[in-house]
gemmi code that builds the backbone of each chain (N, CA, C; Angstrom):
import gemmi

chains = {
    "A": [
        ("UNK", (59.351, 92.987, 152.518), (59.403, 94.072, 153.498), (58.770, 95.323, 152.900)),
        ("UNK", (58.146, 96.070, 153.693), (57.652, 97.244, 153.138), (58.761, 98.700, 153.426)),
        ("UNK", (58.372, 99.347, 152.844), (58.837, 100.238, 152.208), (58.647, 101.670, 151.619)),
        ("UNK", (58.822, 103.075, 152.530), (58.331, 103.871, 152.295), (58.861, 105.400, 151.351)),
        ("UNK", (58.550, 106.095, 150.497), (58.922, 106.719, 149.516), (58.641, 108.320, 149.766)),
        ("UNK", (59.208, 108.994, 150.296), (58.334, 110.292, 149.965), (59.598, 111.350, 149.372)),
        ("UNK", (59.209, 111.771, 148.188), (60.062, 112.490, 147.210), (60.799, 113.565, 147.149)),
        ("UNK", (60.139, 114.537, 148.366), (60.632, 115.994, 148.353), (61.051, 116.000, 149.955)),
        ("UNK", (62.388, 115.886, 150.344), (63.000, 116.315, 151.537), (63.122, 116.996, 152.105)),
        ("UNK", (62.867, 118.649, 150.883), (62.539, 119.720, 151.531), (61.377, 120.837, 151.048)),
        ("UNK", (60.689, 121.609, 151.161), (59.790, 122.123, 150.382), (59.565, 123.716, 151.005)),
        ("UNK", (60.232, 124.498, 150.077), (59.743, 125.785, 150.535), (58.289, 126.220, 149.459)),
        ("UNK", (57.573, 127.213, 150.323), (56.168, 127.527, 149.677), (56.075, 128.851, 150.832)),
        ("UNK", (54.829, 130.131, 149.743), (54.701, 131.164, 150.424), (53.339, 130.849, 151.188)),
        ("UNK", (53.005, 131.648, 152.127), (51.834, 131.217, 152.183), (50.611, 131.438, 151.650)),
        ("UNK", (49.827, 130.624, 151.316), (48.480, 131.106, 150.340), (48.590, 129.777, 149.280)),
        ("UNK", (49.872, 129.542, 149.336), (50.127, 128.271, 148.053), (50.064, 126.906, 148.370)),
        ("UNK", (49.295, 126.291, 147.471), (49.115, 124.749, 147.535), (50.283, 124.004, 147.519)),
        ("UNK", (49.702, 122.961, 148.489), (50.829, 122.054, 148.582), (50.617, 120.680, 148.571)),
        ("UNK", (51.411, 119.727, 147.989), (51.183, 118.645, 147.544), (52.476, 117.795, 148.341)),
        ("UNK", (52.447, 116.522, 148.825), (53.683, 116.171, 149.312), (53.440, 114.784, 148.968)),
        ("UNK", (54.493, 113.937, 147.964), (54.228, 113.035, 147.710), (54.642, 111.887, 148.677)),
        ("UNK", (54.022, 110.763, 148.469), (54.408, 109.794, 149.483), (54.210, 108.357, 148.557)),
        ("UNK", (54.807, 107.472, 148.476), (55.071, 106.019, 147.932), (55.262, 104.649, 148.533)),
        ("UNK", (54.815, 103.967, 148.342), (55.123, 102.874, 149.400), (55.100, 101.900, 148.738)),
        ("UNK", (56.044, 100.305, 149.096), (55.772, 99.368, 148.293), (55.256, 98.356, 149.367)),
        ("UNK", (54.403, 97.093, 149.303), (53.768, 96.462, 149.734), (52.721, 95.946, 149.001)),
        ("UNK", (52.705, 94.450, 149.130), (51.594, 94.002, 148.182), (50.757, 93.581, 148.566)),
        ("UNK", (50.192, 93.961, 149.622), (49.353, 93.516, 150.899), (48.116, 94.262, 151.107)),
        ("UNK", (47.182, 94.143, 152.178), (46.757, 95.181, 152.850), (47.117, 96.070, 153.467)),
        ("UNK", (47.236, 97.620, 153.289), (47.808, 98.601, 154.081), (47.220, 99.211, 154.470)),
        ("UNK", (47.605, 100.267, 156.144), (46.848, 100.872, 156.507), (48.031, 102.364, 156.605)),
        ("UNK", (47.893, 103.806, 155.830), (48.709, 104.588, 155.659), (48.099, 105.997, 156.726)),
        ("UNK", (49.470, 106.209, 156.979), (49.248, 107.834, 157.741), (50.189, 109.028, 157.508)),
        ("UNK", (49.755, 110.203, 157.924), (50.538, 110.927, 157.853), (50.879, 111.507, 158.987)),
        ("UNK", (52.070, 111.894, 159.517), (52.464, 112.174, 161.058), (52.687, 113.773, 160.561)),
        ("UNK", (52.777, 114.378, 161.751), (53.098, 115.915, 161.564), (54.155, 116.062, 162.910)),
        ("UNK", (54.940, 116.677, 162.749), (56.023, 117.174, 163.572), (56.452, 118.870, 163.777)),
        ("UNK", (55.748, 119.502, 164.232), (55.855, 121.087, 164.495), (57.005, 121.731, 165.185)),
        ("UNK", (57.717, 122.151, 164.971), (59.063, 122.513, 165.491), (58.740, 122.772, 167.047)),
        ("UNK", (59.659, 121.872, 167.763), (59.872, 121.829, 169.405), (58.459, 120.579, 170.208)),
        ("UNK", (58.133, 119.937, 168.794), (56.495, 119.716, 169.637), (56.841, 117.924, 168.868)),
        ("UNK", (56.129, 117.188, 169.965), (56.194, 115.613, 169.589), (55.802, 114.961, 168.036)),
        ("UNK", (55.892, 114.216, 167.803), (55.053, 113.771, 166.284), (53.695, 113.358, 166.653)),
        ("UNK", (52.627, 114.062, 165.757), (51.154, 113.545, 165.790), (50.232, 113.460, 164.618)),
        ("UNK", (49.605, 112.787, 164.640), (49.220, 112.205, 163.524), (48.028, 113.145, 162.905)),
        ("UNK", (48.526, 113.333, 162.067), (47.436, 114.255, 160.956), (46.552, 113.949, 160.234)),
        ("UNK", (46.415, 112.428, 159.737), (45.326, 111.483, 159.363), (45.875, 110.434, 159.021)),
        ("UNK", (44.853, 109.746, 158.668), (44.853, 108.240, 158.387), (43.987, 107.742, 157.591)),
        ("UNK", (44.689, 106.088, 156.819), (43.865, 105.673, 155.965), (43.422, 103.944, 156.351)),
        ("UNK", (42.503, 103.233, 156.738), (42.272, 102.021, 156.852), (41.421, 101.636, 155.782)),
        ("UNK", (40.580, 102.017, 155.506), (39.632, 101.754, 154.441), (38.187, 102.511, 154.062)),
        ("UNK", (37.831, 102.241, 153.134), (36.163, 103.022, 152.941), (36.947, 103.983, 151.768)),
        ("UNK", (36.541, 105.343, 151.836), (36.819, 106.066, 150.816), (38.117, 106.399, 150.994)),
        ("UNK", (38.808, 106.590, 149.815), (40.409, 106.606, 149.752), (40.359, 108.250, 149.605)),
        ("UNK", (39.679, 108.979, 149.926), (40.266, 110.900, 150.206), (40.188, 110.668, 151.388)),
        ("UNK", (40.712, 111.204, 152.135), (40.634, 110.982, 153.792), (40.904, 112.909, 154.090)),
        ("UNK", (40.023, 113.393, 155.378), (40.218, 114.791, 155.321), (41.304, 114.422, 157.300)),
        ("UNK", (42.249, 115.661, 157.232), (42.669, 115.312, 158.423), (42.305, 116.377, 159.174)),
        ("UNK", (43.220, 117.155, 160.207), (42.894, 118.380, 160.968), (43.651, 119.130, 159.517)),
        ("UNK", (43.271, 120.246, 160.402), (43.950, 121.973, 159.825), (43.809, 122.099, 158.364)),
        ("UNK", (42.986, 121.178, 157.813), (42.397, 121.029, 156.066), (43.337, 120.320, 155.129)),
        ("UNK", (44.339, 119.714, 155.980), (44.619, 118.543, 155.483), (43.916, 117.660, 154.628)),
        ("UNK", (43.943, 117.015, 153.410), (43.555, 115.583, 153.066), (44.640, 114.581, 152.000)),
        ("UNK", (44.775, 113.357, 152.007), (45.421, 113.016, 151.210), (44.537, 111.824, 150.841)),
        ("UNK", (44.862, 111.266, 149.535), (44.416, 110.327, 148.578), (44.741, 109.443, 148.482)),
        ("UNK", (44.416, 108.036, 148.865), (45.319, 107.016, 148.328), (44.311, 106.661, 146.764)),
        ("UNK", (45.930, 105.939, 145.975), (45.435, 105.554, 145.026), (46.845, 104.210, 144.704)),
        ("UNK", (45.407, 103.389, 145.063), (46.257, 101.554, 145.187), (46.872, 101.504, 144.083)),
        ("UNK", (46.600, 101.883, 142.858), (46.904, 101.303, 141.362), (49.075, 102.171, 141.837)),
        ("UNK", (48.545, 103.044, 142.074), (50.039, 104.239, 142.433), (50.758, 103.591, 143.345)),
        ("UNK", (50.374, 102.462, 144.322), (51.001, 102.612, 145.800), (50.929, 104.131, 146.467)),
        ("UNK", (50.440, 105.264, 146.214), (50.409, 105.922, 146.668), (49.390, 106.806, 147.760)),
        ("UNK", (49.971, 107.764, 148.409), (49.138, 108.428, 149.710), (49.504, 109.739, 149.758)),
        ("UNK", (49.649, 110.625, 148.854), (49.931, 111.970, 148.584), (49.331, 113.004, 149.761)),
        ("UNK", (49.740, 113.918, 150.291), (49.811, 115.084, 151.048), (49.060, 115.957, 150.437)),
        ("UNK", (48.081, 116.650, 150.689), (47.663, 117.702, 149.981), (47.049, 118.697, 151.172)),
        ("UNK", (47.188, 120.295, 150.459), (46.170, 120.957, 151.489), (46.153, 122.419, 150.414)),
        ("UNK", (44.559, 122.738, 150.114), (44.758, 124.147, 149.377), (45.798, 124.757, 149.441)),
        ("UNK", (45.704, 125.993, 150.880), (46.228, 127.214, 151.166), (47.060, 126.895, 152.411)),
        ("UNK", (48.094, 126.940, 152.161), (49.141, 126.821, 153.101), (49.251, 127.831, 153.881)),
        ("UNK", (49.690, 128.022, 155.988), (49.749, 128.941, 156.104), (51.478, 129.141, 156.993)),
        ("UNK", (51.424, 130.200, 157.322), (52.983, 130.296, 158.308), (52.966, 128.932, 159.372)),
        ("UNK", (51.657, 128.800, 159.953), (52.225, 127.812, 160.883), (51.997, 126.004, 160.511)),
        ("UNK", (51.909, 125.785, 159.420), (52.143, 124.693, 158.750), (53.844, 124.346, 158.781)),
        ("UNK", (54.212, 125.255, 158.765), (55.952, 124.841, 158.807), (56.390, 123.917, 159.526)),
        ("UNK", (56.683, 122.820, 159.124), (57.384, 121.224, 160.127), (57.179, 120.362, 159.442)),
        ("UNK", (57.604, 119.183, 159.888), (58.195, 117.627, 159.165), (56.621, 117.257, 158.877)),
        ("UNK", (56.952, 116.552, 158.006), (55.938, 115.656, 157.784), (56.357, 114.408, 157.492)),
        ("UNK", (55.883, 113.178, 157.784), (56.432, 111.840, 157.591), (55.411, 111.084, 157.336)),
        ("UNK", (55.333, 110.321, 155.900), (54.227, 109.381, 155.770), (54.662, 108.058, 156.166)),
        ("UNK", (53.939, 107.314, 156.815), (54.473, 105.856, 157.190), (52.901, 105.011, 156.835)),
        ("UNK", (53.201, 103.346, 156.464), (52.575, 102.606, 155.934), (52.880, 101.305, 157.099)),
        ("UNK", (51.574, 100.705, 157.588), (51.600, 99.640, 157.952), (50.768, 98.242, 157.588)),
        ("UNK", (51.301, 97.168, 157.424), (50.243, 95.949, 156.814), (48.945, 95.510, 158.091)),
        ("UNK", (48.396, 95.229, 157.674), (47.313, 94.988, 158.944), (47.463, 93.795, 159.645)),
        ("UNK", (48.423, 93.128, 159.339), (48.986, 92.298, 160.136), (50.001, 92.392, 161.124)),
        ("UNK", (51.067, 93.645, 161.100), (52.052, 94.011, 161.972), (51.994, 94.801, 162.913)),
        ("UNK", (52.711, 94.780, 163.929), (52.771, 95.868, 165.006), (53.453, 96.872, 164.771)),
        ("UNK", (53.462, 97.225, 163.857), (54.464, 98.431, 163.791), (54.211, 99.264, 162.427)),
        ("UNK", (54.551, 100.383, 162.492), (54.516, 101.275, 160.976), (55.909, 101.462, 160.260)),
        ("UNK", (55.769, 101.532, 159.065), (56.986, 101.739, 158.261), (57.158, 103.379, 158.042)),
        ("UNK", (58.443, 103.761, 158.022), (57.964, 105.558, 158.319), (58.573, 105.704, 156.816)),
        ("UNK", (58.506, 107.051, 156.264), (59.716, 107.798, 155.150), (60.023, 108.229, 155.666)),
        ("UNK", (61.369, 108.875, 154.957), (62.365, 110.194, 156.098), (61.826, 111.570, 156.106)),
        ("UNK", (60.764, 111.551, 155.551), (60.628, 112.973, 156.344), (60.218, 114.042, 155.208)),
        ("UNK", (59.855, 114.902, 155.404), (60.027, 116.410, 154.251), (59.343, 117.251, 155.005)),
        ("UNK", (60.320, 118.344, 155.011), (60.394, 119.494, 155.690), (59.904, 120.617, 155.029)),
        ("UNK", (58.796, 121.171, 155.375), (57.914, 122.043, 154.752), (58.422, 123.678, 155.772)),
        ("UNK", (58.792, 124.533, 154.971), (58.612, 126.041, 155.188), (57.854, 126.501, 154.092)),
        ("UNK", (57.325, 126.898, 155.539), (56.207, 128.211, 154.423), (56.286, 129.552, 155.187)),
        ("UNK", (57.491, 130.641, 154.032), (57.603, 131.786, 154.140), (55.869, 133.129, 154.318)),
        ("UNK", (56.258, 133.770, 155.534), (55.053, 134.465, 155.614), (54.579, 135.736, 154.468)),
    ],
    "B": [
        ("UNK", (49.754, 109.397, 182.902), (49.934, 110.845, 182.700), (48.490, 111.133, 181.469)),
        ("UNK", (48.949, 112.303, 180.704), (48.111, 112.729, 179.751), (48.713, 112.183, 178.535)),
        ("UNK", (50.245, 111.951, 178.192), (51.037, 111.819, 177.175), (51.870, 110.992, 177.431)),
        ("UNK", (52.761, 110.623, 176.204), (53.685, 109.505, 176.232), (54.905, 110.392, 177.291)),
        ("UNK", (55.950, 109.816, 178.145), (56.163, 110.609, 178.766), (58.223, 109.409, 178.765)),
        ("UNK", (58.843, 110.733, 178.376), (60.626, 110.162, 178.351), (61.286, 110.780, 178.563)),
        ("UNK", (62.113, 109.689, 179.201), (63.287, 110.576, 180.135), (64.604, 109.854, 180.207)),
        ("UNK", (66.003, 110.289, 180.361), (65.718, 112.071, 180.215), (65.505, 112.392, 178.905)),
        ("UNK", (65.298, 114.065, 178.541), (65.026, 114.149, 177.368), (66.704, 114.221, 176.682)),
        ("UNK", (67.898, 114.688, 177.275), (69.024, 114.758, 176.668), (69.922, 113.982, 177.316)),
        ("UNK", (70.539, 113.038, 176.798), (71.700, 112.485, 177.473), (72.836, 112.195, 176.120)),
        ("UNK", (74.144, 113.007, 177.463), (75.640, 112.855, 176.626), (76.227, 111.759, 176.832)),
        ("UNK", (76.757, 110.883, 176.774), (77.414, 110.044, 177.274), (78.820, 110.024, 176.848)),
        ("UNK", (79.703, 109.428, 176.848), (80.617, 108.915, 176.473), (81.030, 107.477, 175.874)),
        ("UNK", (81.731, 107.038, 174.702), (81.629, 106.034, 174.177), (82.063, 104.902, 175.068)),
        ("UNK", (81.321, 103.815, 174.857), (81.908, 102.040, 175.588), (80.853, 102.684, 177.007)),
        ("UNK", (80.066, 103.613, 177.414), (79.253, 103.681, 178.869), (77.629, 102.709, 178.188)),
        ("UNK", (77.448, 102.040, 179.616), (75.708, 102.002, 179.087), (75.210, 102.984, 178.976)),
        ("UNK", (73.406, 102.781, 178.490), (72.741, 103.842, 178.874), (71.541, 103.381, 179.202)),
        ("UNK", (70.581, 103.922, 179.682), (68.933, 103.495, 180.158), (68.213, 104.508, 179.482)),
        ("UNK", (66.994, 104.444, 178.464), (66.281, 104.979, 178.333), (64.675, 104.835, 178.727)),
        ("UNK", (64.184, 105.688, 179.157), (62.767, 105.425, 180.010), (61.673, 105.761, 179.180)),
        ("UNK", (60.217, 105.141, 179.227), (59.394, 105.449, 178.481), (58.172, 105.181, 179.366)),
        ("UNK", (57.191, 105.927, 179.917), (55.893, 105.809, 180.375), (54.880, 105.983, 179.108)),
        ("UNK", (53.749, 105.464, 178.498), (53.212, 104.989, 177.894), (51.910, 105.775, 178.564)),
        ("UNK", (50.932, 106.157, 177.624), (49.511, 106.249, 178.029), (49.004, 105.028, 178.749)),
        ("UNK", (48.573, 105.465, 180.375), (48.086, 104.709, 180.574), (46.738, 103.627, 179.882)),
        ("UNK", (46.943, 102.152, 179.999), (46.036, 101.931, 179.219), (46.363, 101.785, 177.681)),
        ("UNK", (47.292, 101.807, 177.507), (47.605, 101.569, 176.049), (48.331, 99.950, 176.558)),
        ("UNK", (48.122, 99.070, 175.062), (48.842, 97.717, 175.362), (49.914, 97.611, 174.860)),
        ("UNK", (50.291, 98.555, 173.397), (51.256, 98.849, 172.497), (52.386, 99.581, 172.647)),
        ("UNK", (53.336, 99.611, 172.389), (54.528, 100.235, 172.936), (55.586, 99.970, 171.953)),
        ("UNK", (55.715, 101.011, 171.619), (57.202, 101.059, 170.202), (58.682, 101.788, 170.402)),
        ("UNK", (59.632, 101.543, 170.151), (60.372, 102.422, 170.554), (61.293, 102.670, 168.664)),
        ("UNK", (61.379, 103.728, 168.371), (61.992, 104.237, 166.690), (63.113, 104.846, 167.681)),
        ("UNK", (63.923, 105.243, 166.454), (64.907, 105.993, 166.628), (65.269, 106.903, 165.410)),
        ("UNK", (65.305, 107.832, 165.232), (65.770, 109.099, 164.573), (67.354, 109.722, 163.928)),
        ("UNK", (67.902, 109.407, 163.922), (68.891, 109.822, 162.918), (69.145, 111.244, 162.439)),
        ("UNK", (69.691, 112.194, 162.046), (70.368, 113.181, 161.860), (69.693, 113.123, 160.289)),
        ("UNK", (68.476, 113.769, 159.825), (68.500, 114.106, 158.464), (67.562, 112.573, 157.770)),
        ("UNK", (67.418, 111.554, 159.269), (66.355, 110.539, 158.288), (65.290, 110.086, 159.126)),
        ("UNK", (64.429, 109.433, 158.222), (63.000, 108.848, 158.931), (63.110, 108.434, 160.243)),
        ("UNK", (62.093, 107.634, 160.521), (61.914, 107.416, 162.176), (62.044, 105.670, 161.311)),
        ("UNK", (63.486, 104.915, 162.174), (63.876, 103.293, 161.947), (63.272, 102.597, 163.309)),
        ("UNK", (62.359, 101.835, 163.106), (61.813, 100.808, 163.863), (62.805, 100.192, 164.287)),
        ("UNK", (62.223, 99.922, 165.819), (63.408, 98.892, 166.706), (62.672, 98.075, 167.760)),
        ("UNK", (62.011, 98.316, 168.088), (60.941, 97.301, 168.594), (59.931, 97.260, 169.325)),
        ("UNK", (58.657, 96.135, 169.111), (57.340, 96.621, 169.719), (57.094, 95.887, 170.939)),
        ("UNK", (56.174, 96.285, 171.341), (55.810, 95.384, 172.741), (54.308, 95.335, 172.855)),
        ("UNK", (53.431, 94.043, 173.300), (52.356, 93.971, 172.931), (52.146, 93.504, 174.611)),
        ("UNK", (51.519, 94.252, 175.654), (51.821, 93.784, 176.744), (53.185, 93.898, 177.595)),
        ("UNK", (53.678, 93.073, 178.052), (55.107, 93.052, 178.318), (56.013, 91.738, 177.645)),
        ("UNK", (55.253, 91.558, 176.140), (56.376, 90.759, 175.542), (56.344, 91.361, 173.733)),
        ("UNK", (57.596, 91.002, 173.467), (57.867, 91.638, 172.516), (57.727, 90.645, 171.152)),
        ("UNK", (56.587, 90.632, 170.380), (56.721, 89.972, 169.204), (57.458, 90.472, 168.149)),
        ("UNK", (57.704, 91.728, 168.412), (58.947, 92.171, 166.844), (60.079, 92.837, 167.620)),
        ("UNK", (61.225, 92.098, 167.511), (62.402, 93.296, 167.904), (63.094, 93.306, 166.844)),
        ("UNK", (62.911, 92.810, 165.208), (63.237, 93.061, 164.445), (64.402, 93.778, 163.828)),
        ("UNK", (63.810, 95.052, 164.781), (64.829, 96.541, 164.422), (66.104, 96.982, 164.953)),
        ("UNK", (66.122, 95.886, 166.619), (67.489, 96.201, 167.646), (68.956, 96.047, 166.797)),
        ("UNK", (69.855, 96.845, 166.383), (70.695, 96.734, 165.376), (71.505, 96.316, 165.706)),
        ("UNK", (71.836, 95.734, 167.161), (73.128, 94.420, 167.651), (72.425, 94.329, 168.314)),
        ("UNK", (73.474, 93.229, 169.393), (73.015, 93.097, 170.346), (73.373, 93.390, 171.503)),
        ("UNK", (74.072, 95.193, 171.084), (73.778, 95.940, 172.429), (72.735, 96.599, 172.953)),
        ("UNK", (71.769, 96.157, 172.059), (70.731, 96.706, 172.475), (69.662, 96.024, 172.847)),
        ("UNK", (69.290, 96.460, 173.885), (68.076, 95.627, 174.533), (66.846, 95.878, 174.848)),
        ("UNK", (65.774, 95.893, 175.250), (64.575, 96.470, 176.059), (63.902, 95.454, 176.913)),
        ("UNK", (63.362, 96.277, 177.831), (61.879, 95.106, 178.634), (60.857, 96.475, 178.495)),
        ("UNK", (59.793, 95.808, 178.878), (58.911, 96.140, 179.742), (57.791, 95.560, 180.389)),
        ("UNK", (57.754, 96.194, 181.399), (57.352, 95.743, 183.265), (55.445, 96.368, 183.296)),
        ("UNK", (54.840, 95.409, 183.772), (53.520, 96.189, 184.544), (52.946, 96.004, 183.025)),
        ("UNK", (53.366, 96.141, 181.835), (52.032, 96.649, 181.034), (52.260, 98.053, 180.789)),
        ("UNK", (53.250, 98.354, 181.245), (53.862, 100.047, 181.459), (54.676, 100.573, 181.027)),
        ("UNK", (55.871, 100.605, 182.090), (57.221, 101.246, 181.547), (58.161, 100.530, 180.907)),
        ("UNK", (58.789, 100.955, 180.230), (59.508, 100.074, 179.032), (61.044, 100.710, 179.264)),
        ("UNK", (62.315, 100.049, 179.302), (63.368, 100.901, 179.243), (64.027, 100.218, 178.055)),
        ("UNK", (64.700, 101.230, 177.345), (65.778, 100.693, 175.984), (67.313, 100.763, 176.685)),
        ("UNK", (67.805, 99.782, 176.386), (69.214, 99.978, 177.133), (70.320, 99.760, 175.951)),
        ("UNK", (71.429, 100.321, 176.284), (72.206, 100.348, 174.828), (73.503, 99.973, 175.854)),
        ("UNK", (74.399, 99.125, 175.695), (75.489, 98.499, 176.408), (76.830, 99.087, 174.955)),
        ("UNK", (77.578, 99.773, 175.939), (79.024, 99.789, 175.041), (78.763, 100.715, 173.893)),
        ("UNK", (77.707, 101.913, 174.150), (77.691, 102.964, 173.071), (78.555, 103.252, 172.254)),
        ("UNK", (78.092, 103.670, 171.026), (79.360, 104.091, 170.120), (78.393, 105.210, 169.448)),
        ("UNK", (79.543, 105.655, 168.671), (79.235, 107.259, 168.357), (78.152, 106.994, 167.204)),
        ("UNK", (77.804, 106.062, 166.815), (76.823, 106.357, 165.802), (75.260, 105.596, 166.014)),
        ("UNK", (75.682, 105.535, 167.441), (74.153, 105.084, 168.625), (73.556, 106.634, 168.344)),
        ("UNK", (74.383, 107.682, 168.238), (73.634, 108.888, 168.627), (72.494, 109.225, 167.661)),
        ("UNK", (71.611, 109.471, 168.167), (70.023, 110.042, 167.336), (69.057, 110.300, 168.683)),
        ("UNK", (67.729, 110.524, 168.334), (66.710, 110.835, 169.209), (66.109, 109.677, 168.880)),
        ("UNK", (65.746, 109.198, 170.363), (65.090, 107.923, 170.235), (63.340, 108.229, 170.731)),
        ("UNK", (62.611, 107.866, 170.473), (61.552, 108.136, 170.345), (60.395, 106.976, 170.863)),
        ("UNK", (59.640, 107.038, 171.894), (58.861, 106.234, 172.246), (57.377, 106.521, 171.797)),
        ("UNK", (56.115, 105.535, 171.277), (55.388, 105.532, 171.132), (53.870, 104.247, 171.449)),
        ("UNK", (52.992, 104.835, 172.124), (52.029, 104.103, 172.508), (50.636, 103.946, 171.940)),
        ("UNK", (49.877, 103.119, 171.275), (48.733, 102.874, 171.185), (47.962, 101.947, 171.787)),
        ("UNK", (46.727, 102.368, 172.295), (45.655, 101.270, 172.220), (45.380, 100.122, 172.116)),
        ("UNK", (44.828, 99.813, 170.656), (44.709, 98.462, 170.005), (46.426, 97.717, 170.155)),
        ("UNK", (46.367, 96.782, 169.236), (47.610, 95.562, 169.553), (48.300, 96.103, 167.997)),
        ("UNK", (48.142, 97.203, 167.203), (48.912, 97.364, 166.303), (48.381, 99.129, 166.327)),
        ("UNK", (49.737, 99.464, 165.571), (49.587, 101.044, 164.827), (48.820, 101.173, 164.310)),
        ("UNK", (47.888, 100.530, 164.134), (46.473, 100.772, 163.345), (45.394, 101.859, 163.692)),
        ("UNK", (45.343, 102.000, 164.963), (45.168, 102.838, 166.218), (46.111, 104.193, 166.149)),
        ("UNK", (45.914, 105.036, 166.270), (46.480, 106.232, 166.243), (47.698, 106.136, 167.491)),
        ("UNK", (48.696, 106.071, 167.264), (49.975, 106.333, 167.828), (50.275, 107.384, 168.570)),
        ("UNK", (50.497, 107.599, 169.657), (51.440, 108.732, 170.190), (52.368, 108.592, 170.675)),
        ("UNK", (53.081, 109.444, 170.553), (54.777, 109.930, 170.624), (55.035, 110.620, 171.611)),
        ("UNK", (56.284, 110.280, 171.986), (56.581, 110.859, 172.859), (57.607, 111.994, 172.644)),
        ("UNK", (58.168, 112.750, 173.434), (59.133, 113.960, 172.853), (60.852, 113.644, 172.342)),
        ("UNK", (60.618, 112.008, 172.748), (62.351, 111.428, 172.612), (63.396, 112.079, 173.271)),
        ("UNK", (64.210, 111.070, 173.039), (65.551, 111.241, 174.026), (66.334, 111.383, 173.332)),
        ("UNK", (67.126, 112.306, 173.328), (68.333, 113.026, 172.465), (69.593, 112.064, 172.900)),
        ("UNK", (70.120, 111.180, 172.306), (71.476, 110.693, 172.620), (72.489, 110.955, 172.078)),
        ("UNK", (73.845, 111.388, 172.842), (74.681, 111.882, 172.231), (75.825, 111.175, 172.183)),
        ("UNK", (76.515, 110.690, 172.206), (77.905, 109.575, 172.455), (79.106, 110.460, 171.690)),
        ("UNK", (79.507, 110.890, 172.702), (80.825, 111.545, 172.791), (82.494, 110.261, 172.633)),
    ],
}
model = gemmi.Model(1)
for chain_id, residues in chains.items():
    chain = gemmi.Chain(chain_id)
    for i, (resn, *xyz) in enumerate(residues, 1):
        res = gemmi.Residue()
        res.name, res.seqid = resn, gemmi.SeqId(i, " ")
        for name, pos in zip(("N", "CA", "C"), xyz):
            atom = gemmi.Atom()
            atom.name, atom.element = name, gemmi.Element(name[0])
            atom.pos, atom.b_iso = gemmi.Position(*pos), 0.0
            res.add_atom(atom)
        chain.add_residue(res)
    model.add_chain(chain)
structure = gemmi.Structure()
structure.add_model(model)
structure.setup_entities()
């Protein structure tokens, strides 16, 4: 079964400051990884994605994250953080064989103005 | 519609009542998921629909819980004999292709409360 990891549940940051949000997954398969965004009062939508080709992937709002297979990992990154970055973020991992995605619980990003 | 579209968005219930939850789907999508949300954790898979049959229900955590869906369309989650720790936001989602592989959308979920 797969299995998703992301380390920091909560994350305060000012704005201007980099941010990194880790994400982990176990699966020994082919995976296809994303990152969802959740903005306070507003549905979950997807901020990027990874299927294959180059493992930096850029998303909206200067988003990009990295996979790196050797890690299981799909890390969160974005320079300069701003006030309205504040909301969930959830990385989820799916095998390319299933209907469905595996989610993490979540990490909740404030970024003080 | 334009978006995944659920209703209602809040329901209280009371414990041992059914409940019906509704989900309209982008038109045109074949995929259809329904998660559920929890107080403080990830989004827990409960089951997909590829068309109007379900190859993973994997996730339904008894078997008070059920789903269909009709047309290629609307999908309802039904929960028989609620109990207080049914309560979370349940969350519907539709893609495209025949897997999440395809960019997903969400819908705004249904707040359940079991009193």
């Amino acid at each position: 079964a797969q299995s998703v990891s992301q380390h920091n549940h909560h994350v305060i940051l000012s704005e201007a400051a980099s941010l990194e949000l880790g994400c982990n997954y176990s699966y020994g398969g082919t995976v296809n990884l994303f990152w969802y965004v959740q903005y306070p009062g507003q549905h979950l939508q997807l901020l990027l994605k990874y299927f294959s080709g180059d493992p930096l992937v850029k998303g909206i709002k200067g988003f990009e994250a990295e996979f790196i297979k050797s890690k299981f990992s799909f890390n969160l990154r974005k320079p300069s953080v701003q006030w309205s970055d504040t909301a969930e973020y959830f990385c989820a991992v799916s095998n390319t064989n299933a209907g469905k995605s595996t989610f993490g619980d979540g990490t909740t990003l404030t970024v003080k103005p | 519609g334009a978006g995944v579209s659920q209703s209602p968005s809040n329901k209280v219930t009371e414990k041992g009542k059914d409940v019906e939850l509704r989900c309209d789907p982008i038109s045109g999508h074949t995929a259809l998921y329904w998660y559920r949300q929890s107080l403080g954790q990830g989004l827990e898979f409960l089951i997909y629909f590829q068309g109007n049959s379900a190859p993973d229900k994997s996730g339904l955590p008894s078997d008070r819980f059920s789903a269909e869906r009709t047309g290629g369309s609307v999908s309802t989650l039904t929960i028989q004999r609620t109990q207080q720790e049914d309560s979370a936001v349940y969350l519907c989602a539709s893609s495209f292709g025949g897997t999440m592989n395809t960019e997903a959308f969400f819908g705004q979920g249904t707040r359940l409360t079991v009193v």
